[in-house]
C-alpha positions in Angstrom: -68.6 -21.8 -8.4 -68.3 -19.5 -11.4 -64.6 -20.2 -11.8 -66.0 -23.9 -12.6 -68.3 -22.9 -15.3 -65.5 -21.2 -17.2 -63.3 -24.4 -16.0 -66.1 -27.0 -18.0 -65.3 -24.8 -21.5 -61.6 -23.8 -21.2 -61.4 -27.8 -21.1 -62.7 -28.8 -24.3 -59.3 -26.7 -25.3 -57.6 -30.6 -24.5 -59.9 -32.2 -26.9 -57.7 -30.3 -29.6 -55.1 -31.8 -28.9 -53.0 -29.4 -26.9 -51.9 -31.5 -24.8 -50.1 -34.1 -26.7 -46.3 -33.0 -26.1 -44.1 -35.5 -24.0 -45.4 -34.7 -20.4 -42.2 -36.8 -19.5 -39.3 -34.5 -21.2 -40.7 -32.4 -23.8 -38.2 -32.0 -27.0 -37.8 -28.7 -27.8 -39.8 -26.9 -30.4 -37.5 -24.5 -32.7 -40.0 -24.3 -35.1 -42.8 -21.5 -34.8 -46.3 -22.5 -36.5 -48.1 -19.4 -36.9 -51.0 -21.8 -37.8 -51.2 -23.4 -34.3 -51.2 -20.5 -32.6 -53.7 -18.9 -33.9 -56.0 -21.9 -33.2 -54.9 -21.6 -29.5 -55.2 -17.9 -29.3 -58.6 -18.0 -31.4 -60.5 -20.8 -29.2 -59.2 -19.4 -25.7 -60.8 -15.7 -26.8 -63.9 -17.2 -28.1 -64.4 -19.7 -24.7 -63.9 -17.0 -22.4 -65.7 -14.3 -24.5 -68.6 -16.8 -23.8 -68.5 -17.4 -20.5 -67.6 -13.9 -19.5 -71.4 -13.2 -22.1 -72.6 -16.4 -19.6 -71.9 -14.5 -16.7 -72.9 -11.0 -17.4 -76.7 -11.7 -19.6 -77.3 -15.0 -17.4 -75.7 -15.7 -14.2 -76.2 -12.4 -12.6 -79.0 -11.3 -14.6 -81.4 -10.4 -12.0 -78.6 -9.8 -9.4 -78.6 -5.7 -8.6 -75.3 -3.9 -9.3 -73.7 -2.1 -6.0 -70.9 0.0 -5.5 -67.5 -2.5 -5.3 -67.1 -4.3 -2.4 -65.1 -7.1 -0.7 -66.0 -10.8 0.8 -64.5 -12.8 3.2 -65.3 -16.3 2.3 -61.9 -18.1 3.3 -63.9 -20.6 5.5 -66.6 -21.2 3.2 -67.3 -25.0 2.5 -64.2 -25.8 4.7 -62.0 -24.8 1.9 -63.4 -27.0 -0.8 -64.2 -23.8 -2.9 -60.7 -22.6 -2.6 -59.3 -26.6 -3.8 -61.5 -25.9 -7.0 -60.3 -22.5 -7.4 -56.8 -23.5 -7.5 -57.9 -27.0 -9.4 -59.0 -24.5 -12.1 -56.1 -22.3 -11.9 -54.1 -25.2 -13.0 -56.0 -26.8 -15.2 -56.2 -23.6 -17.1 -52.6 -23.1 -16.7 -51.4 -26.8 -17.6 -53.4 -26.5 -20.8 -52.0 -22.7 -21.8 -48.6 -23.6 -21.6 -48.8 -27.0 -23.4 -51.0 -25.3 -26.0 -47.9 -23.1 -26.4 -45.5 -25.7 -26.3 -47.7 -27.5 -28.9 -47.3 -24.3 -31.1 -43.4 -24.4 -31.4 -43.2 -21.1 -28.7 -39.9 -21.6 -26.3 -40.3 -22.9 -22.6 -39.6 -19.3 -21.1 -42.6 -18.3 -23.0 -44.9 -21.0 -22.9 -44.4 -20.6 -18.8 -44.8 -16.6 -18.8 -47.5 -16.8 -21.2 -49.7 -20.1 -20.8 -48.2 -21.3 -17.1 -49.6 -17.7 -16.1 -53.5 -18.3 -17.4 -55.4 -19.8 -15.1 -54.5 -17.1 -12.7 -54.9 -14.1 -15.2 -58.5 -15.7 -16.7 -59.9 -15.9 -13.4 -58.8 -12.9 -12.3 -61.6 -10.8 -14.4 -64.3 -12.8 -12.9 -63.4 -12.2 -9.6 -63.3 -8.2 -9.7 -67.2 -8.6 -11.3 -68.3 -10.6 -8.1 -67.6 -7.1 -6.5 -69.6 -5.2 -8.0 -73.0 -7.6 -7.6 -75.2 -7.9 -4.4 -74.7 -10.7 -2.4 -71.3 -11.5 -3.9 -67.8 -9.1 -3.6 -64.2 -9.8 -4.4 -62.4 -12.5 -2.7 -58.7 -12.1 -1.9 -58.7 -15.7 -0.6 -60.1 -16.7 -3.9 -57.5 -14.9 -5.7 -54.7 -16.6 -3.5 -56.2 -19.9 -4.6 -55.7 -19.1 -8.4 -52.3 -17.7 -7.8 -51.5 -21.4 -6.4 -53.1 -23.4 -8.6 -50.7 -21.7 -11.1 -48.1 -21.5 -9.4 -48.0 -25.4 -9.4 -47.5 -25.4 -13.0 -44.8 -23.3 -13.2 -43.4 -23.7 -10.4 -42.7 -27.6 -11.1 -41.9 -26.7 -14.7 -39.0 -25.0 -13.4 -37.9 -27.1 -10.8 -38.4 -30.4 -12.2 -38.9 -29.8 -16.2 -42.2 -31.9 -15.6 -45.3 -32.2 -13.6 -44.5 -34.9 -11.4 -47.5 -33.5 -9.6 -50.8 -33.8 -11.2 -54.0 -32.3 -9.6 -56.6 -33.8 -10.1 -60.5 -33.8 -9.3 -63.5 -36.4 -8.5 -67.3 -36.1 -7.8 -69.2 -38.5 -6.3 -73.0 -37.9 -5.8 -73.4 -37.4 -1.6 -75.8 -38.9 -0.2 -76.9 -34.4 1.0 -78.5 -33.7 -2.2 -81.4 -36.1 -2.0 -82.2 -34.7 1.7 -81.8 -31.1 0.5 -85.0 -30.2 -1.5 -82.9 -29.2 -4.4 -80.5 -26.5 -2.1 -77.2 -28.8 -3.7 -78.7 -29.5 -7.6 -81.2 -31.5 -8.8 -79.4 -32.6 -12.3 -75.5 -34.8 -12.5 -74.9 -31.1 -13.7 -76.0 -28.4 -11.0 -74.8 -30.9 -8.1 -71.4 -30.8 -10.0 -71.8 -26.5 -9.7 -73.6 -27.0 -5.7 -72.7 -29.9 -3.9 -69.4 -29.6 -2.6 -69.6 -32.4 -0.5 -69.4 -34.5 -3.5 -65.7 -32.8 -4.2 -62.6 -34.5 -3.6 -59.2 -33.0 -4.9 -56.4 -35.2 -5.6 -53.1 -34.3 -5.0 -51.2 -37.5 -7.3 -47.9 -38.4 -7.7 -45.6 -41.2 -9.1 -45.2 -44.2 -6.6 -41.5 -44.4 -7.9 -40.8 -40.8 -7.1 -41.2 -41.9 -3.1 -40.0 -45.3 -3.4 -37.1 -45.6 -6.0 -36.8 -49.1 -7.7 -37.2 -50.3 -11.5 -40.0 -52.5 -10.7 -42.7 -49.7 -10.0 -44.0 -48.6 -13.7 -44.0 -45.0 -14.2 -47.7 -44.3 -14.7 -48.1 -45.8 -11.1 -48.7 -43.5 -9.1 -50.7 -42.5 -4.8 -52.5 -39.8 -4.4 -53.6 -37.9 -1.6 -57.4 -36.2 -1.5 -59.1 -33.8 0.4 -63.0 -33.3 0.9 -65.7 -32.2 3.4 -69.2 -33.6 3.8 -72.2 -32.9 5.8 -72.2 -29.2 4.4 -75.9 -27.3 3.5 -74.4 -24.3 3.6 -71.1 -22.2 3.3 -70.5 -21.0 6.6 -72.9 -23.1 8.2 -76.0 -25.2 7.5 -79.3 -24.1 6.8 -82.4 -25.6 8.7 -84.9 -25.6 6.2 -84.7 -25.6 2.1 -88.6 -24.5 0.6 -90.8 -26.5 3.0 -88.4 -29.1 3.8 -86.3 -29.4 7.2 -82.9 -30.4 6.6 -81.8 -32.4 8.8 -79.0 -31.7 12.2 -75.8 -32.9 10.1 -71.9 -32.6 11.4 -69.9 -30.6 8.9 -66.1 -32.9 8.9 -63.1 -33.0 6.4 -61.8 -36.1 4.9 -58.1 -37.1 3.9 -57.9 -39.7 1.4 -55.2 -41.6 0.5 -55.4 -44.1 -2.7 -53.5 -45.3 -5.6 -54.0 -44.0 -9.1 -53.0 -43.8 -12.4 -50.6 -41.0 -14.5 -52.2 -41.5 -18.3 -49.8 -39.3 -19.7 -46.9 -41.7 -18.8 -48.6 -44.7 -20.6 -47.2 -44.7 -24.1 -48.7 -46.9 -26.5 -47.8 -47.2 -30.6 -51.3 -45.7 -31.3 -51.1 -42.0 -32.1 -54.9 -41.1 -31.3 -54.4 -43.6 -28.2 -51.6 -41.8 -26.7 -53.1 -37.6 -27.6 -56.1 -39.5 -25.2 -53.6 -40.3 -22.1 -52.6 -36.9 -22.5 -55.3 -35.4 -22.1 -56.5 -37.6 -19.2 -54.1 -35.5 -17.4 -56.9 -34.4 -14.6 -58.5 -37.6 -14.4 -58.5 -39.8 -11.4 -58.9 -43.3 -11.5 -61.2 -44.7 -9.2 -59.2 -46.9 -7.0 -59.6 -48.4 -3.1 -59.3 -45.4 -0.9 -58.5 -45.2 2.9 -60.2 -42.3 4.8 -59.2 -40.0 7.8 -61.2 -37.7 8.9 -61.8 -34.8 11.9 -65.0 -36.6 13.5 -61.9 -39.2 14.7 -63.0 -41.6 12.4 -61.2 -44.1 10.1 -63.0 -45.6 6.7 -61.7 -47.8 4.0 -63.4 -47.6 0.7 -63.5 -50.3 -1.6 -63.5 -48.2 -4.3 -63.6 -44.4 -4.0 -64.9 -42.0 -7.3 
């Protein structure tokens, strides 16, 4: 959950424009602007200096220090938490390395350097949780951050692209208004509580599986996971306050749907096409056909 709050600033990095380089083959960059980089450097230290302040005056403000300590939460919320770990793993890492690339540094050193920061930005915040009650350090949550980098770089190198994108949706559940306020009350604290709303995306180009010249490039099918009927991360609570919560079936979804690659859309409009690009994480609500572990089947007209 903290690793989100940190996620929702290190984003508003993209609306600088970092992300404008050719996603498709990016043209090398022999020129260094000292300039650039220390815009990049400059609003990454002043984002995380905040949330890190966040964290440490707000978040765990009347949360009592203990002696460090480990948690083993690697079935919590069926493994949503650990999609959204790794979701901002990447995120963090896609933007680091393009904001390098954007700055003129080399491909070896964009990739050790910005393909490596989700991983190593996260990293901090999950040694503090060890040292606060009712918290403690999560390897499991580390493992996620490790992959969600790790699909930046590793595609980098393999394919000299992301033909991969991960992406993320929210959709209010239906949970939160039978919770008493357990999973948020605002658009904002059911984003931070109620992963049953969660769905991670997993989207890549259509042509990529099915080879032909007629298939545009930004076309792309995605595959999703999720979980619903959680009040609780282990298991669910009875009562919230003075409310019951109701008897519910915790079950994961797999979604399959069709979506859209914006940074494959080129256009003759300069500010149009730094906008694609950074619509990198963005899926497109589309018709969406469920599976899920109660045995059931569903088809969504369209799926958020």
């Amino acid at each position: 959950m903290k690793s989100r709050l940190f996620l929702f600033l290190v984003v508003a990095i993209n609306g600088l424009g970092f992300s404008q380089t050719d996603s498709t083959h990016e043209k090398e960059m022999p020129t260094f602007h000292k300039g650039r980089f220390a815009t990049v450097v400059a609003t990454e230290a002043a984002l995380y200096a905040g949330t890190m302040a966040y964290l440490n005056f707000i978040w765990y403000k009347d949360t009592p220090r203990v002696p460090f300590g480990f948690y083993n939460d690697a079935a919590g919320y069926l493994q949503v938490d650990k999609f959204g770990h790794a979701y901002g793993a990447y995120l963090e890492s896609y933007i680091g390395y393009k904001a390098l690339r954007w700055t003129g540094a080399s491909k070896k050193k964009a990739l050790l350097f910005g393909g490596t920061l989700g991983f190593f930005l996260q990293s901090p915040i999950e040694i503090i949780d060890g040292f606060y009650e009712g918290w403690g350090f999560s390897w499991s949550d580390m493992a996620a951050n490790a992959v969600g980098s790790s699909l930046v770089i590793g595609q980098e190198l393999l394919f000299d692209e992301q033909i991969m994108k991960y992406k993320f949706s929210f959709r209010r559940s239906p949970y939160s208004k039978q919770a008493n306020g357990y999973l948020g009350t605002t658009f904002a604290g059911q984003i931070l509580q109620d992963y049953n709303a969660h769905t991670y995306w997993f989207s890549i180009g259509l042509n990529r599986i099915i080879r032909s010249e007629r298939i545009p490039d930004w076309l792309n099918v995605a595959v999703g996971y999720g979980a619903n009927g959680m009040f609780g991360e282990f298991e669910n609570i009875k009562r919230w306050g003075n409310v019951v919560i109701p008897p519910t079936q915790r079950y994961r979804q797999f979604l399959f749907s069709l979506d859209i690659d914006w940074t494959k859309i080129k256009t003759k409009n300069r500010f149009l096409n730094q906008v694609f690009q950074s619509m990198f994480m963005v899926k497109l609500p589309f018709p969406a056909l469920e599976i899920n572990t109660k045995g059931g089947l569903r088809a969504y007209g369209i799926y958020y």
